[in-house]
C-alpha positions as CSV (number, residue, x, y, z in Angstrom):
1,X,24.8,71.6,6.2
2,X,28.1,70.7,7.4
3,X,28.6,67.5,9.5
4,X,31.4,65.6,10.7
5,X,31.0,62.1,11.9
6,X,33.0,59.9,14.1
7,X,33.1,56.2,13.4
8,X,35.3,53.6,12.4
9,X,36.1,53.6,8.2
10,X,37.3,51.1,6.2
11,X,40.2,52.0,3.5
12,X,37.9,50.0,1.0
13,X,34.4,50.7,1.8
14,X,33.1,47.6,-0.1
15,X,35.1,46.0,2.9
16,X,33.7,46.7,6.3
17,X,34.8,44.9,9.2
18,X,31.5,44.5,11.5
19,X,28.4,46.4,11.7
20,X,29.3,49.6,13.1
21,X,31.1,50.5,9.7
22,X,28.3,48.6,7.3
23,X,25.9,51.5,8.9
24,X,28.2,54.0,9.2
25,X,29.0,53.1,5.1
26,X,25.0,53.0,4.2
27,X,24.6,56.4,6.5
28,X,27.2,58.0,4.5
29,X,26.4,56.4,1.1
30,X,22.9,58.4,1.6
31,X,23.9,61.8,2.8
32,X,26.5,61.6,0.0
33,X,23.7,61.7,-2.3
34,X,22.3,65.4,-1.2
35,X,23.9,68.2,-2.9
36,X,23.1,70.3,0.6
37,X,25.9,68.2,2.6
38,X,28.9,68.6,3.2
39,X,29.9,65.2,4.9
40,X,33.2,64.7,7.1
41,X,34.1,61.3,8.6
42,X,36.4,61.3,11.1
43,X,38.3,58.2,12.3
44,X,41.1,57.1,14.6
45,X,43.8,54.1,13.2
46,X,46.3,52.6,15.9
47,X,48.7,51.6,13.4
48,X,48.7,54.8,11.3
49,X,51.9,56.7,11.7
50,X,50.7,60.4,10.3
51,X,47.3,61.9,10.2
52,X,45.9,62.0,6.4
53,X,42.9,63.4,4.5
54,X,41.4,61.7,1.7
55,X,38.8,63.3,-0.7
56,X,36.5,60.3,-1.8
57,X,33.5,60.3,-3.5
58,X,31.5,59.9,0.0
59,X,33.2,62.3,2.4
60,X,36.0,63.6,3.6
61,X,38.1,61.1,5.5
62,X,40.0,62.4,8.2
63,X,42.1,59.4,9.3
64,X,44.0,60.2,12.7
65,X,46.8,58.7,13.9
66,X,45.9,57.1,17.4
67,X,48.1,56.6,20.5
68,X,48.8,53.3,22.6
69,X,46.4,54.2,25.3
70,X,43.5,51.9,26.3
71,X,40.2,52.7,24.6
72,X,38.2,52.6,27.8
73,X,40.8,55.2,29.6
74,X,41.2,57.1,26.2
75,X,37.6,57.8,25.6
76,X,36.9,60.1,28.5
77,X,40.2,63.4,27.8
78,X,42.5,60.8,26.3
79,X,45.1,61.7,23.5
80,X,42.4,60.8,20.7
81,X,39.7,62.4,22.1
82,X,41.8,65.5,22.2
83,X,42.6,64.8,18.5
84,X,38.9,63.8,17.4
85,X,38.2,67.3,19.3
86,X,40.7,69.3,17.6
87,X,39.7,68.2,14.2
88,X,36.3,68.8,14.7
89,X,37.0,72.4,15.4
90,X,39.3,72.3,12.4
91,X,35.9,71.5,10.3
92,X,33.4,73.6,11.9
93,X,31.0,71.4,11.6
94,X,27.2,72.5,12.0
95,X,26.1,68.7,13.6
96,X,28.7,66.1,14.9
97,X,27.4,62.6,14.7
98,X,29.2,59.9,16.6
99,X,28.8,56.1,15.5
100,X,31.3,55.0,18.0
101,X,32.4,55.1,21.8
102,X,34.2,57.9,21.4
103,X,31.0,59.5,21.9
104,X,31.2,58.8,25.6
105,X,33.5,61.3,26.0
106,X,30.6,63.6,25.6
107,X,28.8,66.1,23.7
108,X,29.7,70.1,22.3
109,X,28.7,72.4,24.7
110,X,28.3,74.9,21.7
111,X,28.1,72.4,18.4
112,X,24.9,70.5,18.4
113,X,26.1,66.7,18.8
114,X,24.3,63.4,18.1
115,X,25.3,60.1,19.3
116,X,24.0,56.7,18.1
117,X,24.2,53.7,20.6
118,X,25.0,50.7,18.1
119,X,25.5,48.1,21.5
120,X,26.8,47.4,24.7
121,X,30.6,46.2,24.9
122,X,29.5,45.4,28.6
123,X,26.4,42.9,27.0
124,X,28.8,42.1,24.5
125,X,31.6,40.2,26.7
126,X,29.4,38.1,28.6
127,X,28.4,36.1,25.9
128,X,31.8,36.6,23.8
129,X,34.0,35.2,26.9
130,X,37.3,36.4,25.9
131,X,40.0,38.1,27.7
132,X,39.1,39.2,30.9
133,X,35.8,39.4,30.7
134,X,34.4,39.1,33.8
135,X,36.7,42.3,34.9
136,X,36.1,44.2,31.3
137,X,32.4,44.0,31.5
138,X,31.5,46.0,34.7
139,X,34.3,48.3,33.5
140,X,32.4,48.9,30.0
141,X,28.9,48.8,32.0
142,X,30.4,52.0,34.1
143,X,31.9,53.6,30.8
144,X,28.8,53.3,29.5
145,X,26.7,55.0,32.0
146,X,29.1,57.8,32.7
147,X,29.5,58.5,28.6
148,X,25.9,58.1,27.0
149,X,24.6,59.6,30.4
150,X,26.6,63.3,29.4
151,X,24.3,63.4,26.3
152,X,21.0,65.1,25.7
153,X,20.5,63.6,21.9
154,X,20.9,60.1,21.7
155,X,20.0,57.9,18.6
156,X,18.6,53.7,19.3
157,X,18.9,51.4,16.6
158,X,16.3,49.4,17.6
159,X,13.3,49.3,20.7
160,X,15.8,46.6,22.7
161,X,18.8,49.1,22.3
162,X,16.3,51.9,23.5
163,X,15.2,50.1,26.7
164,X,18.6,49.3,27.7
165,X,19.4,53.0,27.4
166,X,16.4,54.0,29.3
167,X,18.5,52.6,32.0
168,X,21.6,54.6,31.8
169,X,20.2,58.1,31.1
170,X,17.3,60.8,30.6
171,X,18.4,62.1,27.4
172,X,16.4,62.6,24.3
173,X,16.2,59.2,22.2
174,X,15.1,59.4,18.7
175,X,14.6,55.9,17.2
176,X,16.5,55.8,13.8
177,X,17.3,51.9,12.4
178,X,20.2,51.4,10.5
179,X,20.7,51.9,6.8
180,X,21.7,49.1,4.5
181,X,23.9,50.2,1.1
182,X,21.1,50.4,-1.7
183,X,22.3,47.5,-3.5
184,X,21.2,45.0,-1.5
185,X,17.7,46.1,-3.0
186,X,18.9,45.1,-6.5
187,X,20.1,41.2,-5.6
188,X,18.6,39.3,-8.2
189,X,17.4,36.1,-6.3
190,X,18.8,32.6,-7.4
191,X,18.4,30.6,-4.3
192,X,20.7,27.4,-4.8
193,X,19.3,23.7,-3.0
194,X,19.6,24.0,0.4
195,X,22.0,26.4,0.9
196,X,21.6,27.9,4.1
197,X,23.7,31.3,4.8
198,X,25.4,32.3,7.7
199,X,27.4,36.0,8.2
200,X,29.2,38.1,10.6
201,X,32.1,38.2,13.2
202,X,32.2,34.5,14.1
203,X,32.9,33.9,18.3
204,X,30.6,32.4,21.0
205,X,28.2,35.2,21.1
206,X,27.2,34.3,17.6
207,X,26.8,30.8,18.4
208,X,27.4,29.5,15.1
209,X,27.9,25.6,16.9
210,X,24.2,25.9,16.8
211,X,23.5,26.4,13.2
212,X,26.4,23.8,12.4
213,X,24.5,21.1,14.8
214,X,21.5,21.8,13.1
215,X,22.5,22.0,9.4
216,X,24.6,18.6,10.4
217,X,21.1,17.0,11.7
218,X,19.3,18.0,8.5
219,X,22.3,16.5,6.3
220,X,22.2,13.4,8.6
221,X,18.5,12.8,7.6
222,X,19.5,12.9,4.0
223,X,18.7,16.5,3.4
224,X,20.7,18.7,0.7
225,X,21.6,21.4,3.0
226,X,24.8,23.4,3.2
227,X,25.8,26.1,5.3
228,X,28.2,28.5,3.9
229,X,29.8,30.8,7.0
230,X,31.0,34.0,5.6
231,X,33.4,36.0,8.6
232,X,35.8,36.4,10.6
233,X,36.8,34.2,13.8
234,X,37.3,37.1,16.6
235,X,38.8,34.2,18.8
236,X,41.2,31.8,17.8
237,X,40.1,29.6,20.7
238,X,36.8,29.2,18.9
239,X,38.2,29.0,15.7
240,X,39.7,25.8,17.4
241,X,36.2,24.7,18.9
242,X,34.4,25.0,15.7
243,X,36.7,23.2,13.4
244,X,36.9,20.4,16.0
245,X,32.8,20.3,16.1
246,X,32.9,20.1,12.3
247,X,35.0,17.4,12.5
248,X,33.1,15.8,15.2
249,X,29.9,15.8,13.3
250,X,31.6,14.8,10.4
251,X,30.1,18.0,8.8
252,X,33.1,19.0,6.3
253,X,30.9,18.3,3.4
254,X,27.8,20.3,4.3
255,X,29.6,23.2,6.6
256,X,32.4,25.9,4.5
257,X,33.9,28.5,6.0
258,X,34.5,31.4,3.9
259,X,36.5,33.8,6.1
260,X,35.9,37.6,5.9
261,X,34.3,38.7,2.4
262,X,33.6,41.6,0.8
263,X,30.2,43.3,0.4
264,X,30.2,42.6,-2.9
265,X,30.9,38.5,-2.1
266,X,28.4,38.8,0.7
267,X,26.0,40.0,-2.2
268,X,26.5,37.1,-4.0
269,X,26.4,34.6,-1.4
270,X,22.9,36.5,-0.7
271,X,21.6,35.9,-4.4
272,X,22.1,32.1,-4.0
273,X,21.5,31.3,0.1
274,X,17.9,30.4,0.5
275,X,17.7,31.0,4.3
276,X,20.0,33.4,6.2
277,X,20.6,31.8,9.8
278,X,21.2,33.8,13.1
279,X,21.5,32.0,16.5
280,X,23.4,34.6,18.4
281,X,22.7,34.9,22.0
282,X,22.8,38.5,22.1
283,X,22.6,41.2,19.0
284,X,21.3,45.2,19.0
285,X,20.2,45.4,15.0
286,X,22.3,43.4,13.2
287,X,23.1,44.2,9.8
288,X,23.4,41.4,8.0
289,X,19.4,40.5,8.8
290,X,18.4,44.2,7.4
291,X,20.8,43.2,4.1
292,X,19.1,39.6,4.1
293,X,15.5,41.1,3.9
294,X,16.4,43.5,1.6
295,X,17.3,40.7,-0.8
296,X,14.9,38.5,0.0
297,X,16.1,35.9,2.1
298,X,13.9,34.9,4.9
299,X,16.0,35.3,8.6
300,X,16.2,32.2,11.1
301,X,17.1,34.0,14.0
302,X,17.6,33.7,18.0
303,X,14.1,35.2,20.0
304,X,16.3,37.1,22.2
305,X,17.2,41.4,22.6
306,X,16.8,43.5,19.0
307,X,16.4,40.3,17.0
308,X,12.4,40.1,17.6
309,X,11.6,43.6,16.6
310,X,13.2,42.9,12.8
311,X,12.0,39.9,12.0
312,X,8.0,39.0,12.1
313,X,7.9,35.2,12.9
314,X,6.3,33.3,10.3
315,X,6.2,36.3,7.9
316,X,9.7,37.6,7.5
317,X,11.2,34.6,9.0
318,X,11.8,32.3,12.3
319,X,12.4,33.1,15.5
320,X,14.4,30.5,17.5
321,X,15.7,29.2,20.5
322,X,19.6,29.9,20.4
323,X,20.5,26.3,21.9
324,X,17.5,24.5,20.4
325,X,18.9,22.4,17.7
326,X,15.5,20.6,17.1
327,X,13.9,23.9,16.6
328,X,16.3,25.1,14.1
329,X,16.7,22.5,11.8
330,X,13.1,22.7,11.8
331,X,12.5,26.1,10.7
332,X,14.9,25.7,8.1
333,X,13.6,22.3,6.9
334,X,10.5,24.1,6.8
335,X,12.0,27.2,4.2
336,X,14.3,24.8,2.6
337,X,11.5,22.7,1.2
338,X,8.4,24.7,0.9
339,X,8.8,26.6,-2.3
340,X,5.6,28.4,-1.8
341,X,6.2,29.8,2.0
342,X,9.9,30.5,0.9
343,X,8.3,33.1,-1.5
344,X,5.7,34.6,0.6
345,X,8.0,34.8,3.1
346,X,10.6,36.2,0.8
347,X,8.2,38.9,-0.9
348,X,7.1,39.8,3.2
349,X,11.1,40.7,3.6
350,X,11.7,42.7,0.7
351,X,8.7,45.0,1.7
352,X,9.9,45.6,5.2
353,X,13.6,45.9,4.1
354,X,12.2,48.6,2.1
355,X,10.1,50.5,4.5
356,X,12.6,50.3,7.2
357,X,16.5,50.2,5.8
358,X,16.6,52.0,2.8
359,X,18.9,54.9,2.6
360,X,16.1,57.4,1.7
361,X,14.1,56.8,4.5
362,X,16.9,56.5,7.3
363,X,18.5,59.6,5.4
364,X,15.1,61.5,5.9
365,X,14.8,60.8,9.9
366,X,18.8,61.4,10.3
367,X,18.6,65.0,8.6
368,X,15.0,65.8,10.4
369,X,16.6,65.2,13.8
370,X,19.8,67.1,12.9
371,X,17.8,69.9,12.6
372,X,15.9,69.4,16.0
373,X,19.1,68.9,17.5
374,X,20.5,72.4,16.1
375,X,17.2,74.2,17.3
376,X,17.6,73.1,20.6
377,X,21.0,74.5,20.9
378,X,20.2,78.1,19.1
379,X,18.0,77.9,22.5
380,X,20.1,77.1,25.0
């Protein structure tokens, strides 16, 4: 089978930047893996000058050189739609499989086409607050109606991401989680004292302020705790914010801030983080809770959209109130000093990781609805 994907690709694929590429990497890593595929990933680069194809040992990457027009404008018959389009047709593909906006330009009238919903930019920039947000939301929220509502074959992440597209369209929606590059599975577990983890795109819809308050409350009571925050500041406002709580609280011994890392670093900081901590105010399926359980590390986390539906409180982890600082440091006081309920909750994780995010399992479903998708259009 031939397939060509749309997503975003990283020229160093042990160095995604956000979610959308960590799943589109652990996708890819497992359809790699079957001798039957032949796998093209197609992406678009605003500051490539030429178009370029790379052979890797994945896929073949089909890096386009995109223009200056707005995403949102660009999406729906822009200049890199056109050239996503082209390409496509260049390839020949059997299924296409877009991971990324782009998809709401629409399906193949005559190529059978998945899409997979990873979130809602419109969701997204409430909570975030950056530029123009209150103007860019309802402008994604229409986007987003218009372009997943063209499709009849939609993938959902998680149950929250499927009820929100309930909303938007009638389509077909095949539930299919995310899957997590296989080596998370082979962390060997070293937990250090107290050392709590945090990781992602860092900005006021993660709410890391609230795991810094409550890893600052812990250290105030005399606790060993440390949080070590591994990403990248998306708003230099923020950055500004949070180094000016830190100093605040007087945190600067108990709070680091790592900056973006590697998947190879985030593995490490895995191995030796005893609790993995998550206050966002709004996620779909984030990734870096699938790679947490898969190591081992019991997940504090906010009670709020996808975030229930991975972790099972008191088994797998917490579930929290995103501004209850009380609540937090409690649940982590709780795994950072019960050696016997950090295990059991730790052994609980591993299992589900397992049964839910591993490569051969998500590569199973993914290839199963492919071929659903390709019997429907020999129908039509």
């Amino acid at each position: 089978m031939k397939i060509a994907m749309f997503s975003r690709w990283p020229a160093d694929p042990d160095q995604p930047r956000g979610g959308v590429e960590s799943a589109t990497i652990g996708l890819v890593r497992g359809l790699s893996a079957r001798d039957d595929i032949e796998l093209h990933v197609i992406t678009l680069e605003k500051d490539r000058g030429d178009d370029v194809v790379e052979e890797t040992p994945l896929a073949t990457i089909h890096r386009l050189a995109a223009g200056k027009m707005p995403m949102m404008f660009d999406i729906f018959g822009g200049p890199g739609r056109k050239k996503i389009d082209q390409r496509v047709r260049e390839i020949g593909p059997d299924v296409v499989h877009f991971q990324e906006t782009y998809g709401f330009g629409g399906p193949y009238p005559d190529i059978p086409t998945v899409f997979t919903v990873h979130g809602f930019d419109s969701l997204n920039l409430v909570t975030e607050k950056n530029w123009a947000w209150r103007l860019r939301s309802p402008l994604w929220k229409m986007a987003e109606k218009k372009g997943i509502g063209s499709h009849r074959h939609l993938v959902s992440i998680a149950p929250y991401v499927t009820e929100e597209l309930e909303t938007v369209c009638d389509a077909e929606i095949t539930s299919i989680p995310n899957a997590i590059n296989p080596q998370f599975f082979e962390i060997e577990s070293r937990p250090a004292e107290g050392r709590v983890l945090f990781a992602g795109w860092i900005n006021r819809r993660k709410n890391i302020g609230a795991a810094i308050r409550a890893v600052a409350r812990l250290a105030d009571e005399g606790r060993k705790v440390s949080l070590h925050a591994a990403g990248e500041f998306s708003d230099d406002e923020y950055l500004q914010e949070v180094k000016g709580l830190i100093d605040e609280l007087g945190a600067h011994s108990s709070v680091s801030l790592l900056g973006r890392v590697s998947q190879s670093v985030l593995r490490d900081e895995l191995s030796q983080a005893r609790v993995l901590i998550l206050p966002s105010l709004q996620e779909n399926a984030p990734m870096v809770i699938a790679e947490a359980m898969a190591a081992g590390v019991p997940v504090v986390a906010s009670d709020v959209c996808g975030m229930p539906t991975m972790i099972d409180d008191g088994q797998t982890g917490y579930l929290i109130k995103p501004d209850g600082i009380e609540g937090i440091a409690d649940r982590l006081s709780k795994l950072l000093g019960d050696d016997r309920l950090h295990r059991t909750m730790s052994d609980a994780a591993r299992e589900k990781a397992r049964n839910t995010y591993h490569p051969d399992a998500v590569v199973s479903a993914t290839l199963a609805l492919y071929e659903k998708v390709r019997a429907a259009y020999s129908k039509s």
